[in-house]
Structure formats: structure tokens, C-alpha cells
PDB file of the backbone (N, CA, C, O) and the ligand in Angstrom, with CONECT records:
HET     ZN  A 101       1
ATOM      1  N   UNK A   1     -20.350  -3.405 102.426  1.00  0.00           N
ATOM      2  CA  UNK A   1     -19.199  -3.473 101.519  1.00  0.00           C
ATOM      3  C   UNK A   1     -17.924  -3.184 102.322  1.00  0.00           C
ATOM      4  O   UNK A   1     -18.054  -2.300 103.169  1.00  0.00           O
ATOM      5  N   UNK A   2     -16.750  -3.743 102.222  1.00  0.00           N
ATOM      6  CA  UNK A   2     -15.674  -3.711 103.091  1.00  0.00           C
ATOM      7  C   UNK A   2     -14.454  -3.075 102.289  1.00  0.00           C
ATOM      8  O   UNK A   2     -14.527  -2.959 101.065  1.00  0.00           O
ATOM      9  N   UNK A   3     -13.453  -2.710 102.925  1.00  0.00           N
ATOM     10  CA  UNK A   3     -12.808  -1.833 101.868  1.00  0.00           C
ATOM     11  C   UNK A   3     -12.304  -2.560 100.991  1.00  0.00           C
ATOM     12  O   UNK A   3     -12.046  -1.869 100.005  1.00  0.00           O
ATOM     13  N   UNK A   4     -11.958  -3.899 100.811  1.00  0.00           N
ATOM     14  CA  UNK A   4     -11.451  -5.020  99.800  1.00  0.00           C
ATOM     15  C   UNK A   4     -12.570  -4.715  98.643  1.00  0.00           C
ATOM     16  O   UNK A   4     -12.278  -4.738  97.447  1.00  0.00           O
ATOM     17  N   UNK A   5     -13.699  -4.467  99.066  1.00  0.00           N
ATOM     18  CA  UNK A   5     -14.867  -4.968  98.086  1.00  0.00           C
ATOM     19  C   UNK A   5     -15.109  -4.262  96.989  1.00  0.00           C
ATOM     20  O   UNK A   5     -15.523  -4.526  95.860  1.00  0.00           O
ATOM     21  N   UNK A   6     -14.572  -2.772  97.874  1.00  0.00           N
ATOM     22  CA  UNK A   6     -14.809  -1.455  97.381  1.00  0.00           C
ATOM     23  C   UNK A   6     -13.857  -1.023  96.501  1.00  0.00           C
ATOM     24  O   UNK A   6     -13.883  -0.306  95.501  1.00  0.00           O
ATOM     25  N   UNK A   7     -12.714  -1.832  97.305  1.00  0.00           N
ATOM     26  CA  UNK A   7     -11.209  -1.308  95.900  1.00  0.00           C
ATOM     27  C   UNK A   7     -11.697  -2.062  94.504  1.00  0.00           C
ATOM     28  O   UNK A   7     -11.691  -1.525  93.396  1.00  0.00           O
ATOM     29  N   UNK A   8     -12.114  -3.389  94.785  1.00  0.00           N
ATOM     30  CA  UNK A   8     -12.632  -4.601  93.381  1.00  0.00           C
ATOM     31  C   UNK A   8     -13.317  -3.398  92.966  1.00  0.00           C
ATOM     32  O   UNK A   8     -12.645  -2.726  92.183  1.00  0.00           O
ATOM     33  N   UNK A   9     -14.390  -2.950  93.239  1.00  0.00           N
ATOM     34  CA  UNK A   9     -15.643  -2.255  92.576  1.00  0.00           C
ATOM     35  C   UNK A   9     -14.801  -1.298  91.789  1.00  0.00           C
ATOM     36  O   UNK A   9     -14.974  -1.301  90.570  1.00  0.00           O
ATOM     37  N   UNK A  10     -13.884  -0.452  92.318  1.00  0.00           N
ATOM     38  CA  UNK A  10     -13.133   1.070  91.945  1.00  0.00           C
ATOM     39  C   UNK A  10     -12.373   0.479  90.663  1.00  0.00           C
ATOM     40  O   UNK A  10     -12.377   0.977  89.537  1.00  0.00           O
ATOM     41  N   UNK A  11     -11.528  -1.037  91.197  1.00  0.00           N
ATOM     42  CA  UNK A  11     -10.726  -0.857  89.414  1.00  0.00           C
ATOM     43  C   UNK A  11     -11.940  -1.643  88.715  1.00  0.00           C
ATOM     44  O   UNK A  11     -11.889  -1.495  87.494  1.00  0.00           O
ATOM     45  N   UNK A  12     -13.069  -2.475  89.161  1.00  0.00           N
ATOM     46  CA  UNK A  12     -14.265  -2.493  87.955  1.00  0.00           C
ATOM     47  C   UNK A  12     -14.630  -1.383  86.977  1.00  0.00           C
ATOM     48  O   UNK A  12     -14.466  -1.419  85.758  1.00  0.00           O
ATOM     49  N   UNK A  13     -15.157  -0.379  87.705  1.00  0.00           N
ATOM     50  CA  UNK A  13     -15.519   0.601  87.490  1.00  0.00           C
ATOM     51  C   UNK A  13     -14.658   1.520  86.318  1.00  0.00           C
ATOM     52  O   UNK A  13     -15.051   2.267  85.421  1.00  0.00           O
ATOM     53  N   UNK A  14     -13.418   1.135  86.727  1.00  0.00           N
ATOM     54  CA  UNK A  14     -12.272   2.096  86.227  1.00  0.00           C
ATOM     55  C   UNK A  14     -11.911   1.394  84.739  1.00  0.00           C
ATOM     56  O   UNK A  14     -11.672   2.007  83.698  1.00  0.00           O
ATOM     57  N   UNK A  15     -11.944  -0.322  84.968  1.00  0.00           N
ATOM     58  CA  UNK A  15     -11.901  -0.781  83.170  1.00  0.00           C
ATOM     59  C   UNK A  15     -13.200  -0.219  82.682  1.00  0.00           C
ATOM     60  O   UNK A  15     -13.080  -0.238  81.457  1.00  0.00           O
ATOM     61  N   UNK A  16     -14.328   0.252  82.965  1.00  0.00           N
ATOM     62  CA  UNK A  16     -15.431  -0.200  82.307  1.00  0.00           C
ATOM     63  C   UNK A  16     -15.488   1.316  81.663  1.00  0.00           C
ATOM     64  O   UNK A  16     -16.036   1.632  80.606  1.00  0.00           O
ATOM     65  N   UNK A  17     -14.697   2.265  82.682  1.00  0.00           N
ATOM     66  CA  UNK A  17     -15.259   4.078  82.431  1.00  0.00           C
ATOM     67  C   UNK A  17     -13.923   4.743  82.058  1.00  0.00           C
ATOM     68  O   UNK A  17     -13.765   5.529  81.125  1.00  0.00           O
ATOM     69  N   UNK A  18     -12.853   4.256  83.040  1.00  0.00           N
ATOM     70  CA  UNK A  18     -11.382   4.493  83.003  1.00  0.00           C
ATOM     71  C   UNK A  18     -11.970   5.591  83.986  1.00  0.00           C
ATOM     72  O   UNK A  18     -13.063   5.980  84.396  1.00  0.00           O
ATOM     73  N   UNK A  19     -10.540   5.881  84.135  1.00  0.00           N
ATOM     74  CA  UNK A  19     -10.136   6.931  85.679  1.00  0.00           C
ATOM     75  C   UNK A  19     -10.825   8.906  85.491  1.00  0.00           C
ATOM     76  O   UNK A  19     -10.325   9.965  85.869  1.00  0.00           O
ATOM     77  N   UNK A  20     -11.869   8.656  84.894  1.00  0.00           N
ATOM     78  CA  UNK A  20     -12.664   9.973  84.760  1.00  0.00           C
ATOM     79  C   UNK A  20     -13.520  10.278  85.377  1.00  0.00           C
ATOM     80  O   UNK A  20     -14.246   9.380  85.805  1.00  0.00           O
ATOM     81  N   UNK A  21     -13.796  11.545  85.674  1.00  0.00           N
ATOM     82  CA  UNK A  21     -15.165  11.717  86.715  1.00  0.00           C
ATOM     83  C   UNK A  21     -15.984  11.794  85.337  1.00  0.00           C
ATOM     84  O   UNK A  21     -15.719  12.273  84.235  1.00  0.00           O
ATOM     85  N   UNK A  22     -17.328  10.974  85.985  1.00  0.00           N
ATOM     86  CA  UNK A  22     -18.465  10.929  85.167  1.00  0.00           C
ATOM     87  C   UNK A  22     -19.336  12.012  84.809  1.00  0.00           C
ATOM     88  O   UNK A  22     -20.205  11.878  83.947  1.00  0.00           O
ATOM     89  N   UNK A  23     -19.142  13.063  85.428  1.00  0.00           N
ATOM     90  CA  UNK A  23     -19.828  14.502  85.500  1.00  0.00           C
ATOM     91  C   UNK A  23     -19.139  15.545  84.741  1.00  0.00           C
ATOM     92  O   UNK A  23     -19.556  16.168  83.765  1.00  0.00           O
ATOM     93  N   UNK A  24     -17.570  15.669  85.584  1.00  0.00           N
ATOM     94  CA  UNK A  24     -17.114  16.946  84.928  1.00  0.00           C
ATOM     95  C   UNK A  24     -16.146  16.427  83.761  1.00  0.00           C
ATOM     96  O   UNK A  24     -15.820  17.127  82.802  1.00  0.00           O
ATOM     97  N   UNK A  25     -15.747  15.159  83.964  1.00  0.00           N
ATOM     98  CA  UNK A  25     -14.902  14.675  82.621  1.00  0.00           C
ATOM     99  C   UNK A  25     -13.521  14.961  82.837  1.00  0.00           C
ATOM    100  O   UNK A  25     -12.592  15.100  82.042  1.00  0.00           O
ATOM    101  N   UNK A  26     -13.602  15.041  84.508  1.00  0.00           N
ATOM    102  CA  UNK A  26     -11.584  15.484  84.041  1.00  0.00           C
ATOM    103  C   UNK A  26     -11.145  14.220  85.011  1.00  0.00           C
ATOM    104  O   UNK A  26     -11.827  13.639  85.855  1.00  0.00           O
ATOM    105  N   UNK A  27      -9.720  13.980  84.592  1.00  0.00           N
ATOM    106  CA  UNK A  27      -9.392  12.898  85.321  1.00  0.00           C
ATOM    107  C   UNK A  27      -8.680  12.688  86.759  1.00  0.00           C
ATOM    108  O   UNK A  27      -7.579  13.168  87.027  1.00  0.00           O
ATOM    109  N   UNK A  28      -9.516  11.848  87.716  1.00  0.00           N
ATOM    110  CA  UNK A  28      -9.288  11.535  88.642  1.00  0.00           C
ATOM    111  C   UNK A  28      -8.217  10.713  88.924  1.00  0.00           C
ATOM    112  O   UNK A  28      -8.238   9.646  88.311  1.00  0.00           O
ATOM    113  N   UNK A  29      -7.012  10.946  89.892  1.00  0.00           N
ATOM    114  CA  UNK A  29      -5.985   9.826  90.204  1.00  0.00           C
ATOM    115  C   UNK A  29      -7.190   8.930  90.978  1.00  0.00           C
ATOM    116  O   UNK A  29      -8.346   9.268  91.234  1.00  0.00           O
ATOM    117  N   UNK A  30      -6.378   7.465  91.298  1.00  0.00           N
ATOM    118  CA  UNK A  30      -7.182   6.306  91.642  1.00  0.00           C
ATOM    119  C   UNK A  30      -7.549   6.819  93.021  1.00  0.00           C
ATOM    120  O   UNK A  30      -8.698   6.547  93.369  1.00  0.00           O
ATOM    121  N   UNK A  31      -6.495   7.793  94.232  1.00  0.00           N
ATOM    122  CA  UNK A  31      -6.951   7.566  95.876  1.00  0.00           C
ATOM    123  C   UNK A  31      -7.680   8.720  95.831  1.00  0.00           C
ATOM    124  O   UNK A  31      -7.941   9.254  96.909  1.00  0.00           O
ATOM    125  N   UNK A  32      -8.183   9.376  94.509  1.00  0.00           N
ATOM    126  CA  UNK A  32      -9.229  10.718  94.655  1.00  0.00           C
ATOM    127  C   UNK A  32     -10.555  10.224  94.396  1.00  0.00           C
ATOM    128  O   UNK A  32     -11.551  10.837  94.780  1.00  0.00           O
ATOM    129  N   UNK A  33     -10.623   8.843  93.585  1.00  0.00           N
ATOM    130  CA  UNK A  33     -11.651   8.861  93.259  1.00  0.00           C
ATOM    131  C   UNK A  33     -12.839   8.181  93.890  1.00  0.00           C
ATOM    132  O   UNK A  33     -12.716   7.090  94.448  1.00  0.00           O
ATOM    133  N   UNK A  34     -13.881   8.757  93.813  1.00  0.00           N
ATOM    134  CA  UNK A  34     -15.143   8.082  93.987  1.00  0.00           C
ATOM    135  C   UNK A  34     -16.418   7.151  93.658  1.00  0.00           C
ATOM    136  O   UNK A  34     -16.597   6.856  92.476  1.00  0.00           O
ATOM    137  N   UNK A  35     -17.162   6.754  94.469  1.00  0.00           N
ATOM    138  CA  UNK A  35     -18.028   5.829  93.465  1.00  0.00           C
ATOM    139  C   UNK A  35     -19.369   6.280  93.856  1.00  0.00           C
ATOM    140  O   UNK A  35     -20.000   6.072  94.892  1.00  0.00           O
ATOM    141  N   UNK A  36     -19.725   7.075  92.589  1.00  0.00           N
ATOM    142  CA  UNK A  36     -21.230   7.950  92.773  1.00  0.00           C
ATOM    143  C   UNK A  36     -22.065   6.332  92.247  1.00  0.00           C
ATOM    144  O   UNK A  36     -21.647   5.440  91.508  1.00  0.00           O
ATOM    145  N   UNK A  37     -23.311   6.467  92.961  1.00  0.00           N
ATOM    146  CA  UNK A  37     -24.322   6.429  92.913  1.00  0.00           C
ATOM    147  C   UNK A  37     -25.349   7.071  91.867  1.00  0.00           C
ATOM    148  O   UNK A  37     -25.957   7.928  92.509  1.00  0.00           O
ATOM    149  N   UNK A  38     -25.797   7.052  90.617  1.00  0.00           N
ATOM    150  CA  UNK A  38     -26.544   7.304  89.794  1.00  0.00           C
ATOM    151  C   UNK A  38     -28.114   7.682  90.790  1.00  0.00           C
ATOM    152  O   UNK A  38     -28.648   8.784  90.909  1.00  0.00           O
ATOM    153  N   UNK A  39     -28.513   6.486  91.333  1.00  0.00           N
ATOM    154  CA  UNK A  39     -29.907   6.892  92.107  1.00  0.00           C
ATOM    155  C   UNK A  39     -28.959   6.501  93.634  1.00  0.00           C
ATOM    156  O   UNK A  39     -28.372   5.494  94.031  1.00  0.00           O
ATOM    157  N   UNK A  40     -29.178   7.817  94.159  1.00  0.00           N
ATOM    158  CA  UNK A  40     -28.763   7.520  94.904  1.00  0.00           C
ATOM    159  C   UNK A  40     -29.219   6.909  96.121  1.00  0.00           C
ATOM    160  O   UNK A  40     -30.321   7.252  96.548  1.00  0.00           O
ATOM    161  N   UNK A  41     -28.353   5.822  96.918  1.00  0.00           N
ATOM    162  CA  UNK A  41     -28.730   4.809  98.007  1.00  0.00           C
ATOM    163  C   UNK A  41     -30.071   5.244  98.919  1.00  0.00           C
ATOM    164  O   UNK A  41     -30.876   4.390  99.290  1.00  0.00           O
ATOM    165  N   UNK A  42     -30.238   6.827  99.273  1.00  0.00           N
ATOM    166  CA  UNK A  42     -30.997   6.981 100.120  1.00  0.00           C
ATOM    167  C   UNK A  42     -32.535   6.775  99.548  1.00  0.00           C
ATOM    168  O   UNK A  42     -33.556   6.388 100.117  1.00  0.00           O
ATOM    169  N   UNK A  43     -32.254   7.234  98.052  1.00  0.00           N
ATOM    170  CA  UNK A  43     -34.014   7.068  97.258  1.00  0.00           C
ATOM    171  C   UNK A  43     -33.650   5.494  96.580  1.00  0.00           C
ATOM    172  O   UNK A  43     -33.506   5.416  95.360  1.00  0.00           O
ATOM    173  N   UNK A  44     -33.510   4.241  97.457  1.00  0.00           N
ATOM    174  CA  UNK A  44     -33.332   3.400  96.846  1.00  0.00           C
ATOM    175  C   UNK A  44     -32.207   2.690  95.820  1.00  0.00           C
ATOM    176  O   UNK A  44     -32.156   1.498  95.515  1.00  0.00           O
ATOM    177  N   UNK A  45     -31.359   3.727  95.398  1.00  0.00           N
ATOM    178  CA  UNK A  45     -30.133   3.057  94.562  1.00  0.00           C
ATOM    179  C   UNK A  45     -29.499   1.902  94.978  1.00  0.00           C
ATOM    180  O   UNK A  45     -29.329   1.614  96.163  1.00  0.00           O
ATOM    181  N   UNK A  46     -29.160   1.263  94.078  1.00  0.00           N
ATOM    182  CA  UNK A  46     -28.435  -0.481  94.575  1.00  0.00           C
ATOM    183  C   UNK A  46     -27.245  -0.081  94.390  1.00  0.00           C
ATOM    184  O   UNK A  46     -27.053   1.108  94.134  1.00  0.00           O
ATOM    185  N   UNK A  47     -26.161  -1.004  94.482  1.00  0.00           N
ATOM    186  CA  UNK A  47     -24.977  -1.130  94.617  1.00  0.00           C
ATOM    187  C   UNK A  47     -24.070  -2.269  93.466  1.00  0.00           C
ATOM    188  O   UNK A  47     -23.092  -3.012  93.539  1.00  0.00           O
ATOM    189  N   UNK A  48     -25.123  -1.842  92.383  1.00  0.00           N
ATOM    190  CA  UNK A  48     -24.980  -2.768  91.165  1.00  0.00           C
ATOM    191  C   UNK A  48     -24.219  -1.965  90.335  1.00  0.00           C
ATOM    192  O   UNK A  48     -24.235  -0.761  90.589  1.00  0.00           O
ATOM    193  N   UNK A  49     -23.485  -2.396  89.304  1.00  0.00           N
ATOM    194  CA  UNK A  49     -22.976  -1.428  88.112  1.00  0.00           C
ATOM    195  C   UNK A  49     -23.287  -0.946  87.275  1.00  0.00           C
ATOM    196  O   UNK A  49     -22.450  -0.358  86.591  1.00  0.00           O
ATOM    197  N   UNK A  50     -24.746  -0.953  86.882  1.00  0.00           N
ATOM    198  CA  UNK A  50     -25.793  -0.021  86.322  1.00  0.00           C
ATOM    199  C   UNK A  50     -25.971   1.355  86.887  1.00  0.00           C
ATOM    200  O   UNK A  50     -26.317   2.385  86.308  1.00  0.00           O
ATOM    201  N   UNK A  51     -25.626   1.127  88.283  1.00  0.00           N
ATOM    202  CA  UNK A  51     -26.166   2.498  89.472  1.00  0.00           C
ATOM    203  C   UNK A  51     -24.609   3.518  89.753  1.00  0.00           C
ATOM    204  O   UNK A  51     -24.476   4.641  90.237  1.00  0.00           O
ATOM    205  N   UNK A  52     -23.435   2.373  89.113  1.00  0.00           N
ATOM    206  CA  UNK A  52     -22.173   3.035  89.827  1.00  0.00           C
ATOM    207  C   UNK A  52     -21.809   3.822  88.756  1.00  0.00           C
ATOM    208  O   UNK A  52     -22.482   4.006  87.742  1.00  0.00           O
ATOM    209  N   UNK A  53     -20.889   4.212  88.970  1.00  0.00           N
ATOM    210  CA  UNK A  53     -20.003   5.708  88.249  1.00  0.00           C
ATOM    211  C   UNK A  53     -18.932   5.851  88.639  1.00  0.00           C
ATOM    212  O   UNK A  53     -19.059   6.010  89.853  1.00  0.00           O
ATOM    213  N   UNK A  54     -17.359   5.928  88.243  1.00  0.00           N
ATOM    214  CA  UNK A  54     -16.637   6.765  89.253  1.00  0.00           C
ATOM    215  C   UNK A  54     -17.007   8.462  89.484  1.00  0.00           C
ATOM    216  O   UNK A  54     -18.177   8.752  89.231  1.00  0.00           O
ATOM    217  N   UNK A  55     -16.548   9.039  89.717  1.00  0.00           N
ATOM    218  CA  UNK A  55     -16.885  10.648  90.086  1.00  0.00           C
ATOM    219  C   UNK A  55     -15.619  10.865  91.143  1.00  0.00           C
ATOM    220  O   UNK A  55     -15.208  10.118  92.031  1.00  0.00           O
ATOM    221  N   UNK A  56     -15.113  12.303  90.666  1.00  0.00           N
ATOM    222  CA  UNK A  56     -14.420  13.048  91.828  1.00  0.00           C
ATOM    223  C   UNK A  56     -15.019  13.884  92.491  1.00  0.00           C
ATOM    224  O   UNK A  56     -16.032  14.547  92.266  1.00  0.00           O
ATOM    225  N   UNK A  57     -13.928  13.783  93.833  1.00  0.00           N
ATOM    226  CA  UNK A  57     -14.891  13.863  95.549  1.00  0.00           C
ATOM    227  C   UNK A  57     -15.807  15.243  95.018  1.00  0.00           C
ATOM    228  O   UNK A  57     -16.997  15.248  95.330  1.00  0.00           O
ATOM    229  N   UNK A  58     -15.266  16.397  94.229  1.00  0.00           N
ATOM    230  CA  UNK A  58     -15.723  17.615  94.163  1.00  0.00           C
ATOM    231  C   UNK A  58     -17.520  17.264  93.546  1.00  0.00           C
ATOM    232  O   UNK A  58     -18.537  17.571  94.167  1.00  0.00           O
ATOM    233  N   UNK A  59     -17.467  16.567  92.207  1.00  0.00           N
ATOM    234  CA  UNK A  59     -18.588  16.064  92.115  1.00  0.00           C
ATOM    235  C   UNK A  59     -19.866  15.383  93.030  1.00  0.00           C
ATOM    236  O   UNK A  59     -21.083  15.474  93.188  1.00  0.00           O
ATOM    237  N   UNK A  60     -18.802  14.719  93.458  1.00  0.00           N
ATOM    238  CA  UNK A  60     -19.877  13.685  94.267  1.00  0.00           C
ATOM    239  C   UNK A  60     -20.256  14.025  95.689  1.00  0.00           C
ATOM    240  O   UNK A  60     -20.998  13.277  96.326  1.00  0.00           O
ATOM    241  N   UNK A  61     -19.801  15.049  96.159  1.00  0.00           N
ATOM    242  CA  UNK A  61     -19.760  15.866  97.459  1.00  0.00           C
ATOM    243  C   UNK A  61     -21.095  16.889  96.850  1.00  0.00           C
ATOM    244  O   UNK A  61     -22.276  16.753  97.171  1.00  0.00           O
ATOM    245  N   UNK A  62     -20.523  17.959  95.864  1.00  0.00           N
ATOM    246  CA  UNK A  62     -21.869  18.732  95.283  1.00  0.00           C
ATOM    247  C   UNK A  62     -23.116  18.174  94.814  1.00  0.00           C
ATOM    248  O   UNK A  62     -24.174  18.801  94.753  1.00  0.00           O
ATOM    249  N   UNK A  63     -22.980  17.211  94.553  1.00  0.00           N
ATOM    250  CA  UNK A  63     -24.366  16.261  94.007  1.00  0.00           C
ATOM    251  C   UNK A  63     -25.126  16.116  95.119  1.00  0.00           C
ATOM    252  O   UNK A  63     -26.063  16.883  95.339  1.00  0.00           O
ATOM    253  N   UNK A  64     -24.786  15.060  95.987  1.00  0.00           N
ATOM    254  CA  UNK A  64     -24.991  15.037  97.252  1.00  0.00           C
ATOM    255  C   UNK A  64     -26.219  14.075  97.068  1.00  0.00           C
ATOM    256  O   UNK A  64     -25.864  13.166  96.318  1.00  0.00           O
ATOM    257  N   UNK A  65     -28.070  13.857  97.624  1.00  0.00           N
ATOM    258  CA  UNK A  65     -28.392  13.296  97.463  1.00  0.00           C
ATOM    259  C   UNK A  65     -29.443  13.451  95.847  1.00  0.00           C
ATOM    260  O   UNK A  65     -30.226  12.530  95.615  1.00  0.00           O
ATOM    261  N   UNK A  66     -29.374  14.448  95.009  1.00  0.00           N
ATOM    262  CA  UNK A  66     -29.647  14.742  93.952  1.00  0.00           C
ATOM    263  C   UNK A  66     -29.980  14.084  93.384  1.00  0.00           C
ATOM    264  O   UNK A  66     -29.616  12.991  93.818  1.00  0.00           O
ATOM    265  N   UNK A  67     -30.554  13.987  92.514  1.00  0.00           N
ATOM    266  CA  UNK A  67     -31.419  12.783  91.088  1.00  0.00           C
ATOM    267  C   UNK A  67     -30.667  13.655  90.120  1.00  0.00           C
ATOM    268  O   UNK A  67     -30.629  13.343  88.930  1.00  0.00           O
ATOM    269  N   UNK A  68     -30.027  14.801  90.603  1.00  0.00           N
ATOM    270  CA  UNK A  68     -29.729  15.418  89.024  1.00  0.00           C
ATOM    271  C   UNK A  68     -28.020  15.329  88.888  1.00  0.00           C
ATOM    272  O   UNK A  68     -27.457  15.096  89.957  1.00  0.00           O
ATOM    273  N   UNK A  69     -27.426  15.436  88.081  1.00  0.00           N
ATOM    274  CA  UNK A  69     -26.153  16.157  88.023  1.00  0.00           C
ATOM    275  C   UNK A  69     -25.815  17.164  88.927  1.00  0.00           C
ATOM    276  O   UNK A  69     -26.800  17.807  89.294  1.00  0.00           O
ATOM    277  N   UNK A  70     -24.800  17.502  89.388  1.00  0.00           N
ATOM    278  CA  UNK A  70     -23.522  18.641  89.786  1.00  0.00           C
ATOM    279  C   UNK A  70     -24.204  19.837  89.504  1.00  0.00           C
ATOM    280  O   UNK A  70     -24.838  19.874  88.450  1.00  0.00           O
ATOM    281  N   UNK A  71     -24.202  20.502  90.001  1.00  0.00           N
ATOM    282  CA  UNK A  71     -24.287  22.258  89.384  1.00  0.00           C
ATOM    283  C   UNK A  71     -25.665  22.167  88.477  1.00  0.00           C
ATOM    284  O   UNK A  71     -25.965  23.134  87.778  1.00  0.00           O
ATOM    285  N   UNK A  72     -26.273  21.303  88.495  1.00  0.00           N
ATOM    286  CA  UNK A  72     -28.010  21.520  87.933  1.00  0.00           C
ATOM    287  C   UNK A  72     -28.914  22.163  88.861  1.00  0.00           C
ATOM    288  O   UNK A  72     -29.329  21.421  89.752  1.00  0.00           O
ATOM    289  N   UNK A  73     -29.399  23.587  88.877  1.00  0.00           N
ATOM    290  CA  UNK A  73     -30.276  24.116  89.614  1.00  0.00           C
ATOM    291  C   UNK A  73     -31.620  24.674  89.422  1.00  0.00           C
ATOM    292  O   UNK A  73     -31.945  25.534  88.603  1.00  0.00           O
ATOM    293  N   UNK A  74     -32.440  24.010  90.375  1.00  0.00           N
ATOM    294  CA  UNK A  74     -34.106  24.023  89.541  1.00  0.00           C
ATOM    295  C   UNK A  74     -33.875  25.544  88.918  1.00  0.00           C
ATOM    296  O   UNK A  74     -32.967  26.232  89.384  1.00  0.00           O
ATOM    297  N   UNK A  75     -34.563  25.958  88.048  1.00  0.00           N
ATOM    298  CA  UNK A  75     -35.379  26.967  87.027  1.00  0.00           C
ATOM    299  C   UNK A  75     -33.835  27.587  86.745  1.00  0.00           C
ATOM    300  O   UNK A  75     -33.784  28.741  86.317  1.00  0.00           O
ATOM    301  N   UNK A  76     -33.167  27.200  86.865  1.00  0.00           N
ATOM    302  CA  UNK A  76     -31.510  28.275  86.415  1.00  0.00           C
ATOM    303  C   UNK A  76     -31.202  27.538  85.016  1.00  0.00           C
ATOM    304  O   UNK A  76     -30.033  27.600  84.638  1.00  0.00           O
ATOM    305  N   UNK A  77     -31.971  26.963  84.343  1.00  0.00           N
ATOM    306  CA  UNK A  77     -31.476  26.322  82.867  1.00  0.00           C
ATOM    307  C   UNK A  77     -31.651  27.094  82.157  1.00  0.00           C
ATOM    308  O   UNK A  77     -32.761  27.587  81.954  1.00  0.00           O
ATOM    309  N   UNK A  78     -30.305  27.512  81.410  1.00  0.00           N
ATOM    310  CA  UNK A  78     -30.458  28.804  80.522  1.00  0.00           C
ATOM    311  C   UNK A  78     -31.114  28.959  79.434  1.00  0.00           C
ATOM    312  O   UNK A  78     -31.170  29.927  78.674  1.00  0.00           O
ATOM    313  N   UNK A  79     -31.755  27.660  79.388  1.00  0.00           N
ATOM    314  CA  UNK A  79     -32.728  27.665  77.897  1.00  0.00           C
ATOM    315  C   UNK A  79     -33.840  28.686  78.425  1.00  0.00           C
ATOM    316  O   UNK A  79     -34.308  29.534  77.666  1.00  0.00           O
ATOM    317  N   UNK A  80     -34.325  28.543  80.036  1.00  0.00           N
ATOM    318  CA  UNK A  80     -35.024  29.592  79.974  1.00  0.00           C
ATOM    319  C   UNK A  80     -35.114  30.763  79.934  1.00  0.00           C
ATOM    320  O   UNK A  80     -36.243  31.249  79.984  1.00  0.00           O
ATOM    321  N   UNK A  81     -33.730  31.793  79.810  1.00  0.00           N
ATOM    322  CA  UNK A  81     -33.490  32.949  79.887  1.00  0.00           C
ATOM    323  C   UNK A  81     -34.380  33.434  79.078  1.00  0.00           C
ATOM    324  O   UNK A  81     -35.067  32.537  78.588  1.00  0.00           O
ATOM    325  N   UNK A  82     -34.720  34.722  78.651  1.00  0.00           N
ATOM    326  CA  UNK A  82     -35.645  34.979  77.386  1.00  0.00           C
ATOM    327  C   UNK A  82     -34.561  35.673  76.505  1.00  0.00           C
ATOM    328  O   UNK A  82     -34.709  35.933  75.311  1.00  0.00           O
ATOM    329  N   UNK A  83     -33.418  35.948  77.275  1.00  0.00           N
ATOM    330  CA  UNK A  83     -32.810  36.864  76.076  1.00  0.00           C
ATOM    331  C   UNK A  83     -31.702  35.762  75.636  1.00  0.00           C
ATOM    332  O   UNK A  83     -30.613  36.206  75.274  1.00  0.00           O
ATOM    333  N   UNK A  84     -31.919  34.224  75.640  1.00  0.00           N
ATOM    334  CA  UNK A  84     -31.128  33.088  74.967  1.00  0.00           C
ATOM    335  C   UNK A  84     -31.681  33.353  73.906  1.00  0.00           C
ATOM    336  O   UNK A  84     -31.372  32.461  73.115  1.00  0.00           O
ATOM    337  N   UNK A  85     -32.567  34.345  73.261  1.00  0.00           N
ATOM    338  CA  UNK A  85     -32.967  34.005  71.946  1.00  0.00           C
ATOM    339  C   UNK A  85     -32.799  34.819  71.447  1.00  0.00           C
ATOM    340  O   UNK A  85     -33.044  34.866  70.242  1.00  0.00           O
TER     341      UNK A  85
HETATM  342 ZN    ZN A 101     -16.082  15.745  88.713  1.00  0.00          ZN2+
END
């Protein structure tokens, strides 16, 4: 992908989602933003718009090669606390 290809993809992306990170929901100016990967490239993700997202760098830097969301950490889901109940 060349950077021409990549700007097309960014304002694709941007009619389809508008200028928000897909994770934390706050809004990204256009030269902050990023284009996450849903599965990401290394476990196979394509480069289709099913797989894209925008995301800001903070997101998409912490995700990293993850299957999960941002700030999701195995057994830290507070449903399991015992005193959530
Ligand atoms: Zn974000």
C-alpha cells in the first residue's frame, strides 16, 4: 500500500465511521489518525474494510498485536471480582 493508497483508505474509512477512534470513542484529527486492523495482519488480517477501523495512535499502539480491544486484560474482567456482587 503506498501512501496515496493509504490516504484513499483513511478518508474511506472516515465517511464510513467519521473521524473517531473505534475503541475509545474520542475524536481523532485526520494526521493523528490510524488504521487498526480488527484481526490483525500478523494472525492473518486482510486489508479489506471489514478488517479496517480508524483508531488513535494511543489505541492502536496499546492494542498492538491483540485479538482483543485496548486495555482488555486476561482474568482482570471485573465481572469476576466476587465482591461485584
Ligand atoms: Zn482511541
Amino acid at each position: 500500500m503506498n501512501t496515496q493508497q493509504r490516504r484513499n483508505k483513511k478518508q474511506q474509512l472516515i465517511s464510513l465511521y467519521e473521524s473517531y477512534c473505534w475503541w475509545c470513542g474520542e475524536y481523532v484529527p485526520l494526521n493523528q489518525l490510524t488504521i487498526e486492523h480488527l484481526l490483525p495482519k500478523s494472525l492473518g488480517g486482510s486489508n479489506s474494510f471489514e478488517n479496517l477501523r480508524p483508531a488513535c495512535l494511543y489505541c492502536n499502539r496499546s492494542r498492538g498485536n491483540s485479538l482483543y480491544p485496548p486495555g482488555w486484560i486476561k482474568g482482570k474482567c471485573f465481572l469476576d471480582k466476587p465482591d461485584f456482587y
